[in-house]
Structure formats: C-alpha cells, structure tokens
MIVO-866682 format. One record per residue: residue number from 1; residue in one letter; x, y, z of N, C-alpha, C in turn. Coordinates in Angstrom, 3 decimals. Layout:
N
i aa nX nY nZ caX caY caZ cX cY cZ
NUM a X Y Z X Y Z X Y Z
...
// end
This chain:
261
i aa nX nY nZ caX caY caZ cX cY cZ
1 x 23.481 -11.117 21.613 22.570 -9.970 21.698 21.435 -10.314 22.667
2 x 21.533 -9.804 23.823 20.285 -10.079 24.824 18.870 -9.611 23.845
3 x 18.042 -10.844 24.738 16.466 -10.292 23.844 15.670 -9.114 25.017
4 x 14.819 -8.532 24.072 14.303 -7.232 24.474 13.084 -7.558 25.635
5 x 12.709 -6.857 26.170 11.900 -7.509 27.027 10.263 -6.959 26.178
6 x 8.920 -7.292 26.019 8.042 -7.550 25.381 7.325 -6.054 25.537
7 x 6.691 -4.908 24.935 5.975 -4.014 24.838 4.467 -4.307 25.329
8 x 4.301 -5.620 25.648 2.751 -6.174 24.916 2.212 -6.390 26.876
9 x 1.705 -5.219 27.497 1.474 -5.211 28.786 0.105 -6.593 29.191
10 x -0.230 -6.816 28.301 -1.175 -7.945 28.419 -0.198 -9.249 28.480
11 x 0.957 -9.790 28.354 1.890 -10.814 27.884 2.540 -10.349 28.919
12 x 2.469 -9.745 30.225 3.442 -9.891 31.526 3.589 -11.651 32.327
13 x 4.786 -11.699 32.514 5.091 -13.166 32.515 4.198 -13.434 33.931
14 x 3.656 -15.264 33.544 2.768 -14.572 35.138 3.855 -16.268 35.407
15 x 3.438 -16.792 37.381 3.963 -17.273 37.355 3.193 -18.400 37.686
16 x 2.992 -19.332 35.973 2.372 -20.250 35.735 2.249 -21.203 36.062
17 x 1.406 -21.776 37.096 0.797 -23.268 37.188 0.797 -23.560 35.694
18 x 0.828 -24.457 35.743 0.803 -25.731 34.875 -0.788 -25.896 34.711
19 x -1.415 -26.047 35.977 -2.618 -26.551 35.611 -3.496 -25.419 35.326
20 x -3.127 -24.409 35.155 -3.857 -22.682 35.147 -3.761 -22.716 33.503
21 x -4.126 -23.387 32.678 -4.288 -23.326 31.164 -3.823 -21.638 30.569
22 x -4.747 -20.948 30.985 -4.731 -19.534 30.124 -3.112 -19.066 30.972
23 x -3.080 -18.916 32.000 -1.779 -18.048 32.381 -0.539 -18.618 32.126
24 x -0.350 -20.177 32.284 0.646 -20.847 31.676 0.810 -20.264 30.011
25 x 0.037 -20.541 29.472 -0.168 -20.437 27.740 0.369 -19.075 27.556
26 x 0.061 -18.038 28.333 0.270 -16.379 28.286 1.384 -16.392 29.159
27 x 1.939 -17.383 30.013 3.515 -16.468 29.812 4.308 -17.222 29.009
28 x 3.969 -18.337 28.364 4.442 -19.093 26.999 4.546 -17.810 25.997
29 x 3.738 -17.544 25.799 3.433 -16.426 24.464 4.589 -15.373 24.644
30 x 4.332 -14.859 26.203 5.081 -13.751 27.181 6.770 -14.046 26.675
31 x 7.152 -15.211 26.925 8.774 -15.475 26.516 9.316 -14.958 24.968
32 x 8.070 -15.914 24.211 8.308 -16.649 22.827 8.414 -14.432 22.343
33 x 7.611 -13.529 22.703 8.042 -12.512 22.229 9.219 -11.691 23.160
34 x 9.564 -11.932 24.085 11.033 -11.712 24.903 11.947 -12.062 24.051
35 x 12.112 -13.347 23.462 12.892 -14.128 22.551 13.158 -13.112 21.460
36 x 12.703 -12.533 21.173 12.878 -11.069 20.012 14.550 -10.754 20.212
37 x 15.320 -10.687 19.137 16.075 -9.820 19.546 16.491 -8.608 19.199
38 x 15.407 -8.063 18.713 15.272 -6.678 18.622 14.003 -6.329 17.945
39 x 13.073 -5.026 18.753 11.557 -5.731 17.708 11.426 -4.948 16.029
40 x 10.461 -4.922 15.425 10.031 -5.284 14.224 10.611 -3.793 13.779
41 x 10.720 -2.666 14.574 11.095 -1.665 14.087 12.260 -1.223 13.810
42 x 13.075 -2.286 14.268 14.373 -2.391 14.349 15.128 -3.092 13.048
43 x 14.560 -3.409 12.789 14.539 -4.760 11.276 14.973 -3.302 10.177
44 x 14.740 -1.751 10.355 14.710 -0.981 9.501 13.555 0.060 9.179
45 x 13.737 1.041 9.509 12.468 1.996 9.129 12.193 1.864 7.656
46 x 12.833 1.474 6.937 12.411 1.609 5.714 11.392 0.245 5.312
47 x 11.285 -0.683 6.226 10.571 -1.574 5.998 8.731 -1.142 6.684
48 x 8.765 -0.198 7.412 7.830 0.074 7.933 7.176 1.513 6.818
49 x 7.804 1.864 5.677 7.327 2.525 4.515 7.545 1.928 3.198
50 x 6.034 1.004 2.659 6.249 0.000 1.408 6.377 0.759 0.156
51 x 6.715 2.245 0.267 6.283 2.751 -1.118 8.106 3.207 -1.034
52 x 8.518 3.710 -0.257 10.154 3.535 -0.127 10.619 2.810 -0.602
53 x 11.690 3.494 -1.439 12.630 2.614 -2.723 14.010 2.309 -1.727
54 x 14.203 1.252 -1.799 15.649 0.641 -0.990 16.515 0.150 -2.058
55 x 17.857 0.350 -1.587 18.641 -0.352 -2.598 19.312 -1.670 -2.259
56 x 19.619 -1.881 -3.561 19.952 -3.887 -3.640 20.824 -4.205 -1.857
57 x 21.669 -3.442 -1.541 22.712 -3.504 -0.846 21.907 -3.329 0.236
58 x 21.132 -2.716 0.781 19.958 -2.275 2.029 19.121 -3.554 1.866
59 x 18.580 -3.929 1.031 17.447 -5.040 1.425 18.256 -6.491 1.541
60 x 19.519 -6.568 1.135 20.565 -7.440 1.334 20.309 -7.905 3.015
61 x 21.107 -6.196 3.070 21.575 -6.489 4.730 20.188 -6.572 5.141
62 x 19.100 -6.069 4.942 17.471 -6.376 5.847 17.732 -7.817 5.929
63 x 17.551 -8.316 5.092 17.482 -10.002 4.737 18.297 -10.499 5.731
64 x 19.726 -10.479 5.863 20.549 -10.990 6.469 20.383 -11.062 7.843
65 x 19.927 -9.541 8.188 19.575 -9.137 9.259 18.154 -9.803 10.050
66 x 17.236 -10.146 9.134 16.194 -11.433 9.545 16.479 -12.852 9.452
67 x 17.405 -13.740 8.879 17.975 -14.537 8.877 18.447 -14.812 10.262
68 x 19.456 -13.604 10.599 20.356 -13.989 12.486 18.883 -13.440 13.091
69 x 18.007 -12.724 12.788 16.659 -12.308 14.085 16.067 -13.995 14.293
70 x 16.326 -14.598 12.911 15.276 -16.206 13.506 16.072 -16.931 14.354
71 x 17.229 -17.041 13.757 18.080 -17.652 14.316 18.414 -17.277 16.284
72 x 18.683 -16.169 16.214 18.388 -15.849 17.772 17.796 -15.889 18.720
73 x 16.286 -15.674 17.617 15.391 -15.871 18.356 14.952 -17.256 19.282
74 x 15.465 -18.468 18.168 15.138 -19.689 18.404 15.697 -20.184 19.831
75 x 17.605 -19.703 19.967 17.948 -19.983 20.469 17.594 -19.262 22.125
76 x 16.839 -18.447 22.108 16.350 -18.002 23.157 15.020 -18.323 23.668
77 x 14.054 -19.647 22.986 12.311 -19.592 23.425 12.944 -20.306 23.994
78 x 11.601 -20.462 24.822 11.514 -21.332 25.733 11.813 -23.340 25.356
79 x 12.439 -23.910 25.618 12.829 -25.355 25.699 13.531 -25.770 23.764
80 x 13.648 -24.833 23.384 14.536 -25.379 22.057 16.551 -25.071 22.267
81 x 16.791 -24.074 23.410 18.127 -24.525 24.022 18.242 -26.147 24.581
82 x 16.911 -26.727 25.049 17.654 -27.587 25.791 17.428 -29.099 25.276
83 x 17.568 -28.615 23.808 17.334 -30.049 22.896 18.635 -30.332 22.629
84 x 18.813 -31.210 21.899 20.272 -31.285 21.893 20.468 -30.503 20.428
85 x 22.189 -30.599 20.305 22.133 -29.246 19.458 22.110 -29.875 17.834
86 x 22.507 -31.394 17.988 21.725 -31.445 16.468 20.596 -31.537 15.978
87 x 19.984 -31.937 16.915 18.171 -31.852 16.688 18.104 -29.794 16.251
88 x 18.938 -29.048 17.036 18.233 -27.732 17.077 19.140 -27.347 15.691
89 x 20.245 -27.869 15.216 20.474 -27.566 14.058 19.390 -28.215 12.765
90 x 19.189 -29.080 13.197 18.345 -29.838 12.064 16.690 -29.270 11.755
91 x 16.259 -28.541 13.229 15.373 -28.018 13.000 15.416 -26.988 12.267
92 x 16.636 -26.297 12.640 15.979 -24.424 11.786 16.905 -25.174 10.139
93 x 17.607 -25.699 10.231 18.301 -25.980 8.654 16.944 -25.999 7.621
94 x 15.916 -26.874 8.307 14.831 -27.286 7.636 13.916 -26.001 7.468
95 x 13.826 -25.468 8.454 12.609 -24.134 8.842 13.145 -23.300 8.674
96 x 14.478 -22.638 8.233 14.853 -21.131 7.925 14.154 -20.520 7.182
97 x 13.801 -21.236 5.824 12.844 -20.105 5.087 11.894 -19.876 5.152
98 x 11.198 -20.783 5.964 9.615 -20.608 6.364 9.816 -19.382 7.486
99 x 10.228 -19.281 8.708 11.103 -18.609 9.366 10.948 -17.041 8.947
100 x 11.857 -17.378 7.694 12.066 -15.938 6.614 11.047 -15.094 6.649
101 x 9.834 -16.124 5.534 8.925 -15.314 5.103 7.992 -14.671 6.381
102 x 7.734 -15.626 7.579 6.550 -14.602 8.925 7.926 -13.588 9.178
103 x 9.289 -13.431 8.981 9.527 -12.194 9.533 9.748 -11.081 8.369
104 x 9.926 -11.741 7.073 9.454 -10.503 6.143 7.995 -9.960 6.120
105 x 6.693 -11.060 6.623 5.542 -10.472 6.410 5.318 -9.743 7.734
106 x 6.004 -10.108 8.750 5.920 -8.939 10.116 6.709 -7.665 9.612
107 x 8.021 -7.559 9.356 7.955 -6.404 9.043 7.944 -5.589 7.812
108 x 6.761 -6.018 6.629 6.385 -5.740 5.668 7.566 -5.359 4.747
109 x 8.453 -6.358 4.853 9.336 -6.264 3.580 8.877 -6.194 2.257
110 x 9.642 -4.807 1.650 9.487 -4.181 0.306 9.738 -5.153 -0.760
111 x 8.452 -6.066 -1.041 9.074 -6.801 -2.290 8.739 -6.518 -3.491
112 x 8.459 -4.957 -3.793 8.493 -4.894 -5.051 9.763 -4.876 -5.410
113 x 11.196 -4.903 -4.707 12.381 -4.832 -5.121 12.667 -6.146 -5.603
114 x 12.015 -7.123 -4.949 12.342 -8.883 -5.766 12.928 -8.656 -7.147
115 x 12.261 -8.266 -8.229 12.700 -8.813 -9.516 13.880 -7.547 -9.747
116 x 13.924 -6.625 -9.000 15.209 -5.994 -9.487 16.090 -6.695 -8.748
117 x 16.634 -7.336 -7.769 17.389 -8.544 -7.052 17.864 -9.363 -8.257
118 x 16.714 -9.675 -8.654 16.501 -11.095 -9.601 17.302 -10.811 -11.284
119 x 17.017 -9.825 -11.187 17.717 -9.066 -12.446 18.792 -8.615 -12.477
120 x 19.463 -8.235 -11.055 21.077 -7.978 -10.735 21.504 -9.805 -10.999
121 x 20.968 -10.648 -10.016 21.579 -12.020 -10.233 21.825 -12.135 -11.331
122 x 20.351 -12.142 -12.210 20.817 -12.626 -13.803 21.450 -12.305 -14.136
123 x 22.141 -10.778 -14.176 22.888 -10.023 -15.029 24.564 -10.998 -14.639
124 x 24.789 -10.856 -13.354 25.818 -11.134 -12.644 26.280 -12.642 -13.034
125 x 25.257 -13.509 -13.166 25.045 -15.488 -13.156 23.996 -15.286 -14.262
126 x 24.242 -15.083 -15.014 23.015 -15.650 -16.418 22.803 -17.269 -16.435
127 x 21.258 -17.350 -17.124 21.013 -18.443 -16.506 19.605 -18.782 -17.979
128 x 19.489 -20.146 -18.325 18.843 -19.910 -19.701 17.426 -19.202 -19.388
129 x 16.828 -19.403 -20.645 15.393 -18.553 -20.678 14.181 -19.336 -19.676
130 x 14.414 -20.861 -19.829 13.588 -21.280 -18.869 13.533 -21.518 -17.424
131 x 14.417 -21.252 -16.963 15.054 -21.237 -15.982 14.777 -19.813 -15.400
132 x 15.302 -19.026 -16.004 14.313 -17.515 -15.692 12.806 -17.818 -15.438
133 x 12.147 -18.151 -15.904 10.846 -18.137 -15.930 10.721 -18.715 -14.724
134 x 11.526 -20.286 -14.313 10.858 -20.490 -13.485 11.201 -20.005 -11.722
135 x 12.435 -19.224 -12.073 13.012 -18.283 -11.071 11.749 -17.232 -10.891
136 x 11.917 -16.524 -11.962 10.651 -15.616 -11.147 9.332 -16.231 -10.712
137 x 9.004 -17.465 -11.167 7.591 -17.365 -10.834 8.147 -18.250 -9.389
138 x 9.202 -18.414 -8.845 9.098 -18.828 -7.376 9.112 -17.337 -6.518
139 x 9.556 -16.579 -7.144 9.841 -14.828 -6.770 8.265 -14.567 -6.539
140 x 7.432 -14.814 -7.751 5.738 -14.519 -7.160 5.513 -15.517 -6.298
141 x 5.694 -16.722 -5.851 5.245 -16.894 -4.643 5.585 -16.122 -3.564
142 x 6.558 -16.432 -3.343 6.866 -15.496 -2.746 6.372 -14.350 -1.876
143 x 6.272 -13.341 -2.988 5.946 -12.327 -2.586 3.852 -12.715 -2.314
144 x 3.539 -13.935 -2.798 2.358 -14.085 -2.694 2.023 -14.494 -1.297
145 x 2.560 -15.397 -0.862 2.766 -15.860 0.715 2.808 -14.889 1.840
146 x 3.985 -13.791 1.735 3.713 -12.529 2.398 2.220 -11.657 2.482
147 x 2.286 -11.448 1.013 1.367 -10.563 0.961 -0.069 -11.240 1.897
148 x -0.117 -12.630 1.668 -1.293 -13.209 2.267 -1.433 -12.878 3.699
149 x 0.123 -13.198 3.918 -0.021 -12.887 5.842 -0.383 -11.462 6.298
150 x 0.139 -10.957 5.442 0.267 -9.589 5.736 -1.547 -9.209 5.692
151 x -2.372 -9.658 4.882 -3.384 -9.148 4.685 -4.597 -9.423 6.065
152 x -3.996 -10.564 6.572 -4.594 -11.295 8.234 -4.287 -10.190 8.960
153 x -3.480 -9.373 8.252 -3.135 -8.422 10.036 -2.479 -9.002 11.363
154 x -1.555 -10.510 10.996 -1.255 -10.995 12.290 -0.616 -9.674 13.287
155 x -0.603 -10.488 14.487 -0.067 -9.218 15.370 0.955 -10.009 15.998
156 x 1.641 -9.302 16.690 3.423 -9.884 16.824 3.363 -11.236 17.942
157 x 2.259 -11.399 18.942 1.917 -12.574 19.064 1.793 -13.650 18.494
158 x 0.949 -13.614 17.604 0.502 -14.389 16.661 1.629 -14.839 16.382
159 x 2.812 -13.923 15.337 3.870 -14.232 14.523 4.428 -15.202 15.504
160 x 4.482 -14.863 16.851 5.771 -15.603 17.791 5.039 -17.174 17.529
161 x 3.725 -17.574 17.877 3.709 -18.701 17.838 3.429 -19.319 16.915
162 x 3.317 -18.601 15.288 3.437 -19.009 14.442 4.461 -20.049 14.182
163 x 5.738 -18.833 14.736 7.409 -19.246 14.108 7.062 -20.679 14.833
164 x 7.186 -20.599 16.048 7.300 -21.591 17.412 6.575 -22.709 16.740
165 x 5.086 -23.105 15.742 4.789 -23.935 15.335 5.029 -24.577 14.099
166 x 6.445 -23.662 13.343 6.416 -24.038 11.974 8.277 -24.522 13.021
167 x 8.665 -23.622 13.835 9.852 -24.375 13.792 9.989 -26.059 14.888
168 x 9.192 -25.916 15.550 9.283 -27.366 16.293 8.126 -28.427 15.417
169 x 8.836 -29.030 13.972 8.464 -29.903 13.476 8.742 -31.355 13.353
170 x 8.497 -32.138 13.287 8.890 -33.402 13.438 9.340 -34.039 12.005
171 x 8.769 -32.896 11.387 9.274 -33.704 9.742 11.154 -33.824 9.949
172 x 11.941 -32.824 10.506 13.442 -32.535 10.396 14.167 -34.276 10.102
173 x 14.642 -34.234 9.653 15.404 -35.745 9.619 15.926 -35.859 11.249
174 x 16.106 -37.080 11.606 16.937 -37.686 12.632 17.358 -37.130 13.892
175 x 16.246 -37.122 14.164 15.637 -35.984 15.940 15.500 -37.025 16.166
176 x 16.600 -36.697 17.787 16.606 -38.026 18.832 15.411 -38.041 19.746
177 x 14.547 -36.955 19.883 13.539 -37.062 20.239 12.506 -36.734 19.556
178 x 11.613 -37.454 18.707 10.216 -36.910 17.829 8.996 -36.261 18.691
179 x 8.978 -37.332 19.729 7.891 -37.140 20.200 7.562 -35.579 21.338
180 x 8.973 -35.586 21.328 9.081 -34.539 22.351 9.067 -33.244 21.954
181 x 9.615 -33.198 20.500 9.364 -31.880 19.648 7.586 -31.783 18.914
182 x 7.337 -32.992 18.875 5.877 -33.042 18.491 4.878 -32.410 19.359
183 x 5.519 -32.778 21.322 4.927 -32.049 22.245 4.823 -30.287 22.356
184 x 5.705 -30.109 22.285 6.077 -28.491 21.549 5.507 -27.610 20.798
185 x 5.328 -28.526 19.549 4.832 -27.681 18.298 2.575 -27.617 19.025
186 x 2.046 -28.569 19.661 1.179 -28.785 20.069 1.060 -27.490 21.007
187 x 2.074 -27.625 22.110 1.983 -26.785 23.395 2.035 -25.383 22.876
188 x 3.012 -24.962 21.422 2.709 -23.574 20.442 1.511 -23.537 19.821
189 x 0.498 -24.328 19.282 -0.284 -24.610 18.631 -1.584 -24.213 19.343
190 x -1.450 -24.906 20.827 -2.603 -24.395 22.210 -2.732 -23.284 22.661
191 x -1.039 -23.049 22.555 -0.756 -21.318 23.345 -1.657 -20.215 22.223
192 x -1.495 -20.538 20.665 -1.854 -19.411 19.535 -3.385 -19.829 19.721
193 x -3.953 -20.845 19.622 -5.599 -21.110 20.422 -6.106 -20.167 21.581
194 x -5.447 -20.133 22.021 -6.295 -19.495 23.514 -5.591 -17.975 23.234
195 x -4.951 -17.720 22.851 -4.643 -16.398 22.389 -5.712 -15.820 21.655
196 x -5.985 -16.195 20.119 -6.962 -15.851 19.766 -8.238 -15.953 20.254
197 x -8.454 -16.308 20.744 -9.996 -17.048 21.300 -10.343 -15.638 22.405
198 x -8.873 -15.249 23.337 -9.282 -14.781 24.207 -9.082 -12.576 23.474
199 x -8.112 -12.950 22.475 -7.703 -11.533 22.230 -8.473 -11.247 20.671
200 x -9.646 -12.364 20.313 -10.307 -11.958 18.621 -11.714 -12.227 19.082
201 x -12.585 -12.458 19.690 -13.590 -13.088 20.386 -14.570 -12.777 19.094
202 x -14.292 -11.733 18.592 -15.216 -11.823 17.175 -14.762 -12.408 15.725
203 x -13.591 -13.152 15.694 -13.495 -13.180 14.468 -12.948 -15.189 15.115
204 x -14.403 -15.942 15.156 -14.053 -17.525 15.255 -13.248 -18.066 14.241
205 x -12.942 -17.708 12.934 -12.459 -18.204 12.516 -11.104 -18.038 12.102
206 x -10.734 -16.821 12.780 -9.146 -16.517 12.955 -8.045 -17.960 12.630
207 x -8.071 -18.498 13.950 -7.344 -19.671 13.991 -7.107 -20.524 13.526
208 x -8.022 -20.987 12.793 -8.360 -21.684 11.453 -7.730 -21.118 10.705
209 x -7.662 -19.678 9.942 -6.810 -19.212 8.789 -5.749 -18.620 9.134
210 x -5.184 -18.738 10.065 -3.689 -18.137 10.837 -2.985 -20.111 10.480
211 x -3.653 -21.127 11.208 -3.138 -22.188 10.766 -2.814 -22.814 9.209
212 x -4.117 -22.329 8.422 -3.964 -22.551 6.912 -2.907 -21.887 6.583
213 x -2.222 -21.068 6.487 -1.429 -20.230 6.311 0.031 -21.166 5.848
214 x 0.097 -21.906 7.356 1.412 -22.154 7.265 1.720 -23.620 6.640
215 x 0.740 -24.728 5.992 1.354 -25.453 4.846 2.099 -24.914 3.694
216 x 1.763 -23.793 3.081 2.308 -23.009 1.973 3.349 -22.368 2.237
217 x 3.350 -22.070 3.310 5.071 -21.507 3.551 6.319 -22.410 2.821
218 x 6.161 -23.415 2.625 6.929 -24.609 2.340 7.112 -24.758 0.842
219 x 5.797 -23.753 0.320 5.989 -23.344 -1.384 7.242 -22.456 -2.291
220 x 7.393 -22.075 -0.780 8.428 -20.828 -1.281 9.904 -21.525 -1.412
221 x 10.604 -21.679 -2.433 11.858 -21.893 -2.113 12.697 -21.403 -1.903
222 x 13.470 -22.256 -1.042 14.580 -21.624 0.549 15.858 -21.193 -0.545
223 x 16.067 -21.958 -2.288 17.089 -21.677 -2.687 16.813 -20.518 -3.628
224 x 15.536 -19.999 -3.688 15.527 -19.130 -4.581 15.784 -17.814 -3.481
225 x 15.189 -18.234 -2.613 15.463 -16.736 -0.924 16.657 -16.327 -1.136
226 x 17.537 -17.759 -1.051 19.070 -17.987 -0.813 19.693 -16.947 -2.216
227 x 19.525 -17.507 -3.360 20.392 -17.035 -4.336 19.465 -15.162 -4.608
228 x 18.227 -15.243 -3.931 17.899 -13.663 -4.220 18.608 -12.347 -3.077
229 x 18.412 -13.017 -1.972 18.941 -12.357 -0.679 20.397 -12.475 -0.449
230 x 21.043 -13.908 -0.433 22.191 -14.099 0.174 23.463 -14.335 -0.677
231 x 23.433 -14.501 -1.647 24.704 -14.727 -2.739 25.859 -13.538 -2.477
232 x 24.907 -12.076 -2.902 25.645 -11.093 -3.028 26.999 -10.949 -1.840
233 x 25.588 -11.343 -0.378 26.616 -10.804 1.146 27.700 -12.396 1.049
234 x 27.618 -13.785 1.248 28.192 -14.478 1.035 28.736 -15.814 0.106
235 x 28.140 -15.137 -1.270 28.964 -15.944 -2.557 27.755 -17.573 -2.319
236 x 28.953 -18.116 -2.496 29.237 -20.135 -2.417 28.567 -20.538 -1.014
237 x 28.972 -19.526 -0.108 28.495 -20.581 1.628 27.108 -20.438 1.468
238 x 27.030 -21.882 1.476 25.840 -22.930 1.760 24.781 -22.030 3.086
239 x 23.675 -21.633 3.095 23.178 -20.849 4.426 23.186 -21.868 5.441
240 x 22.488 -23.350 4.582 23.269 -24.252 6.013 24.310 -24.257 7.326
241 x 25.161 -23.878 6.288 26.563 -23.597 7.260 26.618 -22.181 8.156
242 x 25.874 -21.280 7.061 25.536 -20.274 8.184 24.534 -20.206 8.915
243 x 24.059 -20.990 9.315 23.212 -21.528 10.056 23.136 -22.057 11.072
244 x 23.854 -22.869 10.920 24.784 -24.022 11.946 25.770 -22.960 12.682
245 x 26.430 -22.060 11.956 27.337 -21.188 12.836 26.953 -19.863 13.335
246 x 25.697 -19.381 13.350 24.856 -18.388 14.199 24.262 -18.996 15.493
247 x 23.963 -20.365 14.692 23.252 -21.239 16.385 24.540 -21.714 17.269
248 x 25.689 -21.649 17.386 26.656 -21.936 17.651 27.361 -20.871 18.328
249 x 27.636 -20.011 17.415 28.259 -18.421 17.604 27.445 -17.346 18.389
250 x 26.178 -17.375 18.457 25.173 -16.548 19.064 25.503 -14.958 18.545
251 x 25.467 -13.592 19.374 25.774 -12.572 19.302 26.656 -12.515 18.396
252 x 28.500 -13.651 18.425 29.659 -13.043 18.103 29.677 -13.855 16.927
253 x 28.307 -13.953 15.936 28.335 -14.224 14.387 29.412 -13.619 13.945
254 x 30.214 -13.641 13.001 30.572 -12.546 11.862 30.225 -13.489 10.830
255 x 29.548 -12.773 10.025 29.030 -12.774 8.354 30.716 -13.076 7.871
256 x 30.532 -14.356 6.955 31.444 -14.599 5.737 31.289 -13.642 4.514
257 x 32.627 -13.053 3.771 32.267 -12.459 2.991 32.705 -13.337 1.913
258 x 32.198 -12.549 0.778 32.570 -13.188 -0.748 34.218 -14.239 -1.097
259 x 34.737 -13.243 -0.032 36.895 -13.393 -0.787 36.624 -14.657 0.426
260 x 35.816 -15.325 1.410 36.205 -16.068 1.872 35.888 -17.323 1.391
261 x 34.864 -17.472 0.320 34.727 -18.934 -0.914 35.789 -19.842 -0.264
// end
C-alpha cells in the first residue's frame, strides 16, 4: 500500500542540509507523516464519533486495521528499511503495543466497547474470578493511557515522532547495531523538540509531557490488546508471527483466519 503524501503544508519536504537543524528536522517529521498509510480518517469514521456504538466485529477489524497501519508505517520512515531485518523484526515485536495505543489515541478509538470485548472473551474462554479482575483492570489501563494522550491534544506530528521514539529502542534484545538505533530514537526525539518549540511557543512545557507520556505505554499489556482485539480475527497465531509476516509481506498481508490454527 503506497503511503499518502502529508496534508500538513508546513511539513513540505525541504531539501535538507544536514547542518540546517530546523529544515533537516522538518523534512524528518515531513517523511515520518508520508510514512502514513492511510491517514487517521481512514482508520474508520466511526472512530472519529466516540458516542457511536460499534460492533465487536467492526472494532475487531479497526484494531487489526491499526496493527498493519504500524506495521507499514515502520517499514516506510525514514532509515528503519535499512536496518537489517532482524533488528527491524525485533524492534516492532517489542513496540507493537505501545505502537497500538498512539494509534488508538490518534484516532480516538471507542473504548467504551473494551469490557463488552472482554465479556464476549469470557463468555467464549472462561477464565477464574481472579483472573477476571485482573483482566479488566489491565482493560482500565488501558483505556487510561489513551484517554491521557488524547487529553494533550497531540497533533498528527507529534504522534509520528512519538511512534518513531518509542519504536527505535535499544531495549529490543540482540540488535546488531545498539548504538545506531540509539542514534535514531535521539534524531526522533530532536526532530519532536524543535517541532514543538517552533509550532507551541506558548505552552514550554509541552515536550516535557508529550515525553512523560511514553514510559507508561509499556503499562498496558500487549497480551491483554492481543486476547481483547485479536483472538476473535486469528485464534492461536502468536501476533509475533503476524508481525514478522506484515514486515515481510508488506501490502500482500493476508490475515490468518481461525480454521488456519
């Protein structure tokens, strides 16, 4: 799926010196939202009305449908094609659900539907009483993490170098290059600096709480996402594996279904 080219007439790609700080950084930004592959309105109109009731089977496919948007996306910024491809598997394996949640809180995914999800699972996979409990209360993070971002008002900039700094991490196991993905997450980290600085000039402390943000992403668990969002569309497969085979497959994904266990 080719990526879209950027709405954001301030983010026209310029053609960056290196040593030109702001215009380098702004056509950094300029790509990282090119990299889109399709924008936020596209994710579903029904995500752009939170009082709209969706059903289990619709917020499924939303989900799924933001899952391959990270995944695409990745494989299209700027310098994460040209890592090698187990480093770039090892990165998003680690960062998918962090991933998840900035593109459910960009396009204001309906989570008051969570515990009816959560309540089809149970019904479907019963599971004891404590165990419930502590299923839903990863379901309120959850939806707590969003709601937080959502309340910053990031703007689709922002989100891009959000992703760009939560996905070029060095924590991933057994990256043949650390230091070089460490350079990255920095060079995303500078680019979302001078962004704000130059596009919030009144609010100094933006950057500061756009960065706080993203330790807690890491609160949310990737297996509770997994068994709330993804069971239904593919059973048993590990998202790992679908993971590994979107970054691989690009456009000509096809989704595993259930009968293929």
């Amino acid at each position: 799926m080719p990526p879209t080219q950027p709405t954001h007439g301030q983010f026209a790609l310029t053609n960056g010196d290196p040593l030109n700080c702001h215009s380098y950084l702004s056509g950094y930004i300029s790509l990282l939202l090119r990299a889109e592959p399709y924008p936020t309105s596209r994710f579903g109109s029904q995500c752009m009305q939170p009082n709209n009731i969706m059903g289990i089977e619709n917020i499924c496919e939303l989900a799924a449908r933001m899952l391959f948007s990270a995944v695409e996306w990745a494989r299209n910024i700027p310098f994460f094609p040209d890592l090698q491809i187990t480093d770039q598997v090892a990165l998003l394996r680690l960062t998918w659900s962090e991933l998840f949640v900035l593109n459910a809180a960009q396009c204001s995914m309906p989570l008051h539907v969570a515990p009816l999800l959560a309540a089809a699972g149970l019904h479907a996979s019963p599971m004891s009483a404590d165990r419930v409990v502590a299923f839903m209360d990863h379901i309120r993070i959850f939806q707590e993490q969003v709601e937080k971002l959502k309340a910053l008002h990031v703007d689709s900039a922002e989100y891009s170098c959000l992703k760009a700094i939560v996905l070029f991490t060095s924590d991933a196991c057994g990256l043949s290059d650390v230091a070089h993905v460490e350079s990255l997450q920095e060079k995303s980290q500078c680019a979302l600096e001078e962004y704000v600085r130059s596009q919030y000039p009144n609010q100094p402390t933006r950057f500061g709480k756009l960065l706080l943000r993203l330790p807690s992403l890491r609160t949310v668990s990737s297996s509770v996402i997994e068994q709330l969002f993804f069971v239904r569309l593919v059973g048993k497969t590990p998202i790992e594996t679908l993971i590994r085979d979107m970054l691989l497959s690009g456009s000509s994904f096809n989704w595993p279904t259930k009968r293929e266990e």
